[in-house]
C-alpha positions in Angstrom: -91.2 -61.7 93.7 -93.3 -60.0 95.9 -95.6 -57.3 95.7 -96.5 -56.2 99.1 -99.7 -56.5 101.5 -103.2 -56.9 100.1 -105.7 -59.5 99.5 -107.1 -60.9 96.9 -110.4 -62.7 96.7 -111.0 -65.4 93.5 -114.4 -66.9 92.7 -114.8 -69.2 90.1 -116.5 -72.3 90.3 -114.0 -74.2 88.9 -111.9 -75.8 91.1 -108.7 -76.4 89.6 -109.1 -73.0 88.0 -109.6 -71.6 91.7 -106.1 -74.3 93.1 -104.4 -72.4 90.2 -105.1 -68.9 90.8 -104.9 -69.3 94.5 -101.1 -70.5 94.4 -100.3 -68.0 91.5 -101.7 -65.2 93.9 -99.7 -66.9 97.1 -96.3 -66.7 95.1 -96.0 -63.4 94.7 -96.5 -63.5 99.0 -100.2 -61.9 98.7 -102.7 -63.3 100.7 -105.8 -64.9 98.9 -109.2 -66.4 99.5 -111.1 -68.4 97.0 -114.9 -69.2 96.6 -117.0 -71.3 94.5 -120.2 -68.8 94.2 -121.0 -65.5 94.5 -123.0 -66.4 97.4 -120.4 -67.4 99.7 -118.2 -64.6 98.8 -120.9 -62.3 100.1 -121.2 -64.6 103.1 -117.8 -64.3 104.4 -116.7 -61.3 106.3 -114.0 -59.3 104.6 -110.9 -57.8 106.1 -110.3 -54.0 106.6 -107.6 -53.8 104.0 -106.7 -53.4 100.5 -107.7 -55.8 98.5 -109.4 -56.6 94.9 -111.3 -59.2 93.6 -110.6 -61.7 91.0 -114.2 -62.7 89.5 -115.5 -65.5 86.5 -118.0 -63.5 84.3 -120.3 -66.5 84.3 -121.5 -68.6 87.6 -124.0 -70.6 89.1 -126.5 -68.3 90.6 -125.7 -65.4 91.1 -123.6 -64.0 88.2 -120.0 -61.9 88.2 -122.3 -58.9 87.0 -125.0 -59.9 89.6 -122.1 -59.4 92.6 -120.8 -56.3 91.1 -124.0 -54.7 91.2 -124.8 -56.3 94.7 -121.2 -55.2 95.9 -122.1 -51.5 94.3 -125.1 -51.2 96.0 -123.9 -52.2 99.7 -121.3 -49.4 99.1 -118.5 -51.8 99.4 -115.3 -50.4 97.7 -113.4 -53.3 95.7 -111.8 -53.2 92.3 -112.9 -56.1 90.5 -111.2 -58.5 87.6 -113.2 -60.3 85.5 -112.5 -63.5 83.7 -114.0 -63.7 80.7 -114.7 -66.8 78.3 -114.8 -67.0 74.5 -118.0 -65.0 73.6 -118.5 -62.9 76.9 -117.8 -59.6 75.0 -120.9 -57.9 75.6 -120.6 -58.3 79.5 -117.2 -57.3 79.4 -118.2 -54.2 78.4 -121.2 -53.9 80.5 -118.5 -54.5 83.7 -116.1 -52.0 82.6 -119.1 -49.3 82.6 -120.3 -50.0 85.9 -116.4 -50.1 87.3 -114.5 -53.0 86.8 -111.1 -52.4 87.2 -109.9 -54.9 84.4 -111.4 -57.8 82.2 -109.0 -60.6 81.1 -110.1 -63.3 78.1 -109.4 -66.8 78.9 -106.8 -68.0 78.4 -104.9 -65.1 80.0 -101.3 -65.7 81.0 -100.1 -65.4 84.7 -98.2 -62.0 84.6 -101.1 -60.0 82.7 -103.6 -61.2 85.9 -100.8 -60.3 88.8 -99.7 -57.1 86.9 -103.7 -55.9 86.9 -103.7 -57.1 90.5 -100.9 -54.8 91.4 -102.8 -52.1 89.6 -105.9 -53.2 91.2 -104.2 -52.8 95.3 -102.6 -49.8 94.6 -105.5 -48.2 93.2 -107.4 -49.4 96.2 -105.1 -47.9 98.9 -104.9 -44.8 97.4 -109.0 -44.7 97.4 -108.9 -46.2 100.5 -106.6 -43.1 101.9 -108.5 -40.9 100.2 -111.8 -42.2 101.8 -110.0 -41.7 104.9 -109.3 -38.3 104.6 -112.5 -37.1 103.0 -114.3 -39.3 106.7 -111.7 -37.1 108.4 -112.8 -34.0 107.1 -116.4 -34.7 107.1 -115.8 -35.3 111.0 -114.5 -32.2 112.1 -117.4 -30.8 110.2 -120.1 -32.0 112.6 -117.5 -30.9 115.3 -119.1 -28.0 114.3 -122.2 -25.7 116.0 -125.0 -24.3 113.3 -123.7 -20.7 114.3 -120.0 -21.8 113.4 -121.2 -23.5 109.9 -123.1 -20.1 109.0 -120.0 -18.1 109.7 -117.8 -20.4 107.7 -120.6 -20.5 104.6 -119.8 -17.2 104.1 -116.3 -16.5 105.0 -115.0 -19.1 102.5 -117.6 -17.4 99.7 -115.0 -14.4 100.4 -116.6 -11.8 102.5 -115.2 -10.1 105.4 -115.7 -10.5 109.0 -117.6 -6.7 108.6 -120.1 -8.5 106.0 -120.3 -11.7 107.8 -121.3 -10.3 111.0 -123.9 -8.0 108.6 -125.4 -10.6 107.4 -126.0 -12.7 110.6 -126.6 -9.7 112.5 -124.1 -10.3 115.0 -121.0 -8.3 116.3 -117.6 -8.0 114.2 -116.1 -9.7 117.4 -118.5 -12.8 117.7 -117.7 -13.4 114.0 -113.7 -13.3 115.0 -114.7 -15.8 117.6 -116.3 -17.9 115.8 -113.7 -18.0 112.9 -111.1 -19.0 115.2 -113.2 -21.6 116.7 -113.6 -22.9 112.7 -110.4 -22.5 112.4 -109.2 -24.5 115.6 -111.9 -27.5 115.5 -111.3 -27.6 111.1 -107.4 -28.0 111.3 -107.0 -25.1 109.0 -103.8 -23.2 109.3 -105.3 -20.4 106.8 -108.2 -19.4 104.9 -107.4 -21.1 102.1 -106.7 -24.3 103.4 -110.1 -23.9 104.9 -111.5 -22.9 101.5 -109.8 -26.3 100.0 -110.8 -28.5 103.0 -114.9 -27.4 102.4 -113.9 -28.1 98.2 -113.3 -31.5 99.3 -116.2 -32.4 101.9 -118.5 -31.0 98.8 -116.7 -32.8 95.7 -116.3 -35.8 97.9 -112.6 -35.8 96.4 -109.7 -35.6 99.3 
């Protein structure tokens, strides 16, 4: 069985725990990388693709939580799974709050981890697509001159080229100019496309 491209990352620092995972991840053809710390996971470089990471609630040094709030605060994007031993409640719940993707109690069997590993990628490439898009956006944004963002402020609040050009104290024509322009450099085939597109730059949701 396979279940497409992605990556996953495992650090525990058991080693026959890490063997295990790391062939139960290879089955299902994904590729995986396994690490004894937290430390040398941040250490290695990580490719630019889907992927999730597969992470023991309690390690030497730097703890699971520790790397999710390290991870967090570089702005690096990966949904996490924790492994969880017998009495590791309270963290669980603490991970889930600040955005682990799953927690699994040892002794978990192999399907539940590769099923919340599916979830896991295919969550990530739609965020990862969506980050795209919303970079797109942002992009042709600063394609754009101050004049051209003033003009757009206001037509997408509603108000006609008239008002616009009243309000910036420019000519009816400069404003059609310039809308065009917005229109040409945004990729918007209408106003309200254009009105969704500055929705999205603002929410920060493509």
């Amino acid at each position: 069985m396979s279940m497409g491209s992605g990556m996953v990352f495992v650090v525990d620092d058991d080693r026959s725990m890490r063997d295990a995972l790391g062939a139960l991840v290879r089955s299902v053809g994904l590729q995986v990388e396994t690490f004894a710390d937290a430390q040398r996971f941040l250490q290695h470089p990580r490719p630019d693709t889907p992927a999730c990471l597969v992470l023991d609630v309690r390690l030497p040094g730097l703890s699971g939580l520790d790397l999710q709030r390290e991870l967090t605060a570089r702005g690096e994007y990966l949904p996490i799974i924790f492994m969880t031993g017998h009495g590791d409640i309270p963290m669980s719940v603490r991970a889930m709050k600040a955005g682990a993707a799953e927690f699994l109690p040892k002794p978990f069997r192999d399907q539940e981890l590769l099923d919340a590993i599916r979830l896991a990628l295919e969550r990530e490439a739609q965020a990862r697509e969506q980050r795209a898009r919303l970079a797109t956006l942002r992009q042709r944004l600063s394609s754009l001159t101050a004049r051209e963002r003033e003009v757009m402020a206001l037509i997408v609040e509603g108000r006609l080229n008239k008002q616009t050009a009243a309000v910036l104290d420019i000519s009816e024509i400069t404003v059609k100019v310039h809308r065009r322009h917005i229109m040409e450099k945004m990729g918007a085939s209408s106003l309200a496309e254009l009105v969704r597109m500055v929705e999205r730059i603002e929410t920060g949701v493509a």
